[in-house]
C-alpha positions as CSV (number, residue, x, y, z in Angstrom):
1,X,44.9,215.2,-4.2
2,X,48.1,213.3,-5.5
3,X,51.5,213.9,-4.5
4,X,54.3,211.6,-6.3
5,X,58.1,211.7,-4.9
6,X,61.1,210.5,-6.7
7,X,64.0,208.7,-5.0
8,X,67.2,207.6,-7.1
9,X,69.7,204.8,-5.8
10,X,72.6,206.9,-6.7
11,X,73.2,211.1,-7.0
12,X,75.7,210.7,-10.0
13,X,75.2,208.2,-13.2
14,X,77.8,207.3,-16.2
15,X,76.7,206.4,-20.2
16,X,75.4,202.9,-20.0
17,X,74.6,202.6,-16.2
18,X,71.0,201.7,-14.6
19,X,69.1,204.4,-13.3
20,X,67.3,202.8,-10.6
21,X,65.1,204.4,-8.1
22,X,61.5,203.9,-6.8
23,X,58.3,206.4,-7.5
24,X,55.9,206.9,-4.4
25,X,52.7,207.7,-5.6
26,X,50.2,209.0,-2.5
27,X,46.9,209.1,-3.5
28,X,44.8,210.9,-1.4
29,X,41.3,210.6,-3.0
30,X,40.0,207.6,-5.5
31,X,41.6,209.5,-8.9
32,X,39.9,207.6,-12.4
33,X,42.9,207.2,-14.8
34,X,43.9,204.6,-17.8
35,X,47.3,204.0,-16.4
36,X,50.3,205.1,-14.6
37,X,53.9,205.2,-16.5
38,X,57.4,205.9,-15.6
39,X,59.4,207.6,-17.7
40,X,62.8,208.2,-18.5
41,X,63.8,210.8,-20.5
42,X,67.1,212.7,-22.0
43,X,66.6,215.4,-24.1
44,X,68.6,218.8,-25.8
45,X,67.5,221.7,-25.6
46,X,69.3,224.5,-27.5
47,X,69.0,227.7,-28.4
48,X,69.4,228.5,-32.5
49,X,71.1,231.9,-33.5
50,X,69.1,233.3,-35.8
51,X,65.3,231.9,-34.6
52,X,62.6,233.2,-33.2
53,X,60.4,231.9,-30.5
54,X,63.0,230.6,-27.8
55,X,64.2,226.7,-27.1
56,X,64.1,224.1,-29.3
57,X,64.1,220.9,-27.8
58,X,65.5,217.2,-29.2
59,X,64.5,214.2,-28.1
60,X,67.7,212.1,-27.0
61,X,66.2,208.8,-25.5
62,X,63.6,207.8,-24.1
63,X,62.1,204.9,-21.9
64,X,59.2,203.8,-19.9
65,X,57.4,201.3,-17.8
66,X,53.7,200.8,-17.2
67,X,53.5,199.5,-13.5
68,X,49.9,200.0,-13.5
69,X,47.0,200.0,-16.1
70,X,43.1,200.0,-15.8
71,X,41.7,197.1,-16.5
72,X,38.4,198.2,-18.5
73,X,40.0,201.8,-19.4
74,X,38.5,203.6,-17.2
75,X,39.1,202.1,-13.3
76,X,39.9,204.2,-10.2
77,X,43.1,204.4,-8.2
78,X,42.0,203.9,-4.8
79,X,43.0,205.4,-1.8
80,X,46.7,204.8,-0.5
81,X,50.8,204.5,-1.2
82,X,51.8,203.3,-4.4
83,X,55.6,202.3,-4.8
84,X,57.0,201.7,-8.3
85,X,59.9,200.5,-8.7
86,X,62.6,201.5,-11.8
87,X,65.6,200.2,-13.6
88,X,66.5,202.1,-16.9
89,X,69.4,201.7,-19.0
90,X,71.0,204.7,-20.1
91,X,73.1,204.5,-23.7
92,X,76.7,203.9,-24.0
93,X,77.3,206.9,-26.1
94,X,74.8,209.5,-23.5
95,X,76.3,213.6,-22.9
96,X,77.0,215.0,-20.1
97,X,74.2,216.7,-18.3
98,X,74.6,220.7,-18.0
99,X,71.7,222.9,-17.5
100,X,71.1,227.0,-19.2
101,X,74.8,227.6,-19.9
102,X,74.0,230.4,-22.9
103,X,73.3,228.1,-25.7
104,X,71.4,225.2,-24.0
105,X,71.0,222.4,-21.9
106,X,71.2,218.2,-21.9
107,X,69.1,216.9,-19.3
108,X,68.2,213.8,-18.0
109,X,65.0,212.9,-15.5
110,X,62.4,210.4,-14.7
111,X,58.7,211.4,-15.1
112,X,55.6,209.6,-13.4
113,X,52.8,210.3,-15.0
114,X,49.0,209.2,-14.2
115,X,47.2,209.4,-17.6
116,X,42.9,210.5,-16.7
117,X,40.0,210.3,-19.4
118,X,39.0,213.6,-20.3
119,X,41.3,216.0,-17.5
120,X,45.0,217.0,-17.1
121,X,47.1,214.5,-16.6
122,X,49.3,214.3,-13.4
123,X,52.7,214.6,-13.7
124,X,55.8,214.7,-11.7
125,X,59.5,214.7,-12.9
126,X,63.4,214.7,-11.2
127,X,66.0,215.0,-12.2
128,X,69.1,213.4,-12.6
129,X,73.0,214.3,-13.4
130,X,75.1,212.1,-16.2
131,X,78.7,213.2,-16.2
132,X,81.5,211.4,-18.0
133,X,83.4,208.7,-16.2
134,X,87.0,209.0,-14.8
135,X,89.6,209.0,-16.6
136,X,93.3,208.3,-15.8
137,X,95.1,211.4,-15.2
138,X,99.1,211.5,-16.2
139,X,99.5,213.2,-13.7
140,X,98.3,210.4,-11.3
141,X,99.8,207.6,-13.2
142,X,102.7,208.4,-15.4
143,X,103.1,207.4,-19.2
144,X,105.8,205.7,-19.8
145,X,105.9,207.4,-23.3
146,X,105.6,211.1,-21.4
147,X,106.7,213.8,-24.0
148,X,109.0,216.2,-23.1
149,X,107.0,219.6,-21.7
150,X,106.8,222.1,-24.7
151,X,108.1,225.1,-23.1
152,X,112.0,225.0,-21.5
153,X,112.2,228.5,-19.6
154,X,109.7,229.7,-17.2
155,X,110.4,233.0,-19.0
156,X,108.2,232.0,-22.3
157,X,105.3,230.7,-20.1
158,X,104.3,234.7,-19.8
159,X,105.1,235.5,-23.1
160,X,102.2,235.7,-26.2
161,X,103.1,233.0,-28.5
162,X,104.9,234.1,-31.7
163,X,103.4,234.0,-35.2
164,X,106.1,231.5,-36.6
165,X,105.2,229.0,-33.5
166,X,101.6,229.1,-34.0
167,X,101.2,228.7,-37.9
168,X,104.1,229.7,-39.7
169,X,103.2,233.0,-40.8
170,X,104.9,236.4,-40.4
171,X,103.1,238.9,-38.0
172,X,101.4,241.5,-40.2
173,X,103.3,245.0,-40.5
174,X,101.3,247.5,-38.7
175,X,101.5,250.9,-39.8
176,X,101.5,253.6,-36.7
């Protein structure tokens, strides 16, 4: 048998960090394969209005490293621990992760995969969250260009906005 376990550095990355981690592959009994890759994957998955057939899925990015490859094709992996070290860089301009909200998801993970001639490949993925860095709150640090608050009286902060203040228009005359 094979077990593989996943461990990142961090819980939490930002667009452009390193996602950087190690892969401990156990094998258990001598498995024939062609190689072992890591992989690091974002993709979209979203759900269109009017389709049929479920989730459609986008590639975002993608990366990978080949820590270990037969030499003749076709050698075993032998008994034993395996540790493989990663370092991926994500983009600058990566989303936010979310998972099933109603229309989709963004997800990131790493995958280790041990490709074998003629079976089912092995495969193991984890997952990882991307969330927008920190910005500076004006709350936190005032502006010194702050504008005045919009509203004067407490009194209009319960009130639905009128049609004038919104766009200009007149409310329609409804007939009873």
């Amino acid at each position: 048998m094979t077990e593989c376990l996943i461990h990142y550095d961090r819980d939490v990355y930002h667009a452009g960090d390193s996602v950087t981690g190690v892969a401990i592959l156990t094998i258990t009994k001598d498995v024939r394969a062609r190689n072992v890759k890591v992989i690091c994957i974002a993709e979209k998955g979203f759900i269109p209005r009017k389709a049929r057939g479920g989730t459609r899925v986008l590639p975002m990015f993608e990366d990978y490293i080949v820590p270990w490859k037969a030499e003749n094709g076709f050698n075993k992996i032998t008994v034993g621990e395996y540790r493989f070290p990663f370092n991926f860089q994500l983009p600058q301009n990566s989303h936010n992760s979310y998972y099933h909200r109603g229309d989709g998801y963004m997800q990131y993970y790493v995958n280790v995969k041990v490709n074998r001639p003629l079976r089912w490949d092995f495969a193991k993925r984890k997952l990882f969250r991307v969330v927008s860095p920190p910005t500076n709150s004006p709350s936190i640090f005032p502006s010194t260009t702050a504008q005045p608050p919009r509203y004067t009286s407490t009194a209009s902060l319960h009130q639905p906005p009128r049609y004038s203040s919104v766009d200009g228009t007149p409310p329609p005359a409804y007939q009873a």
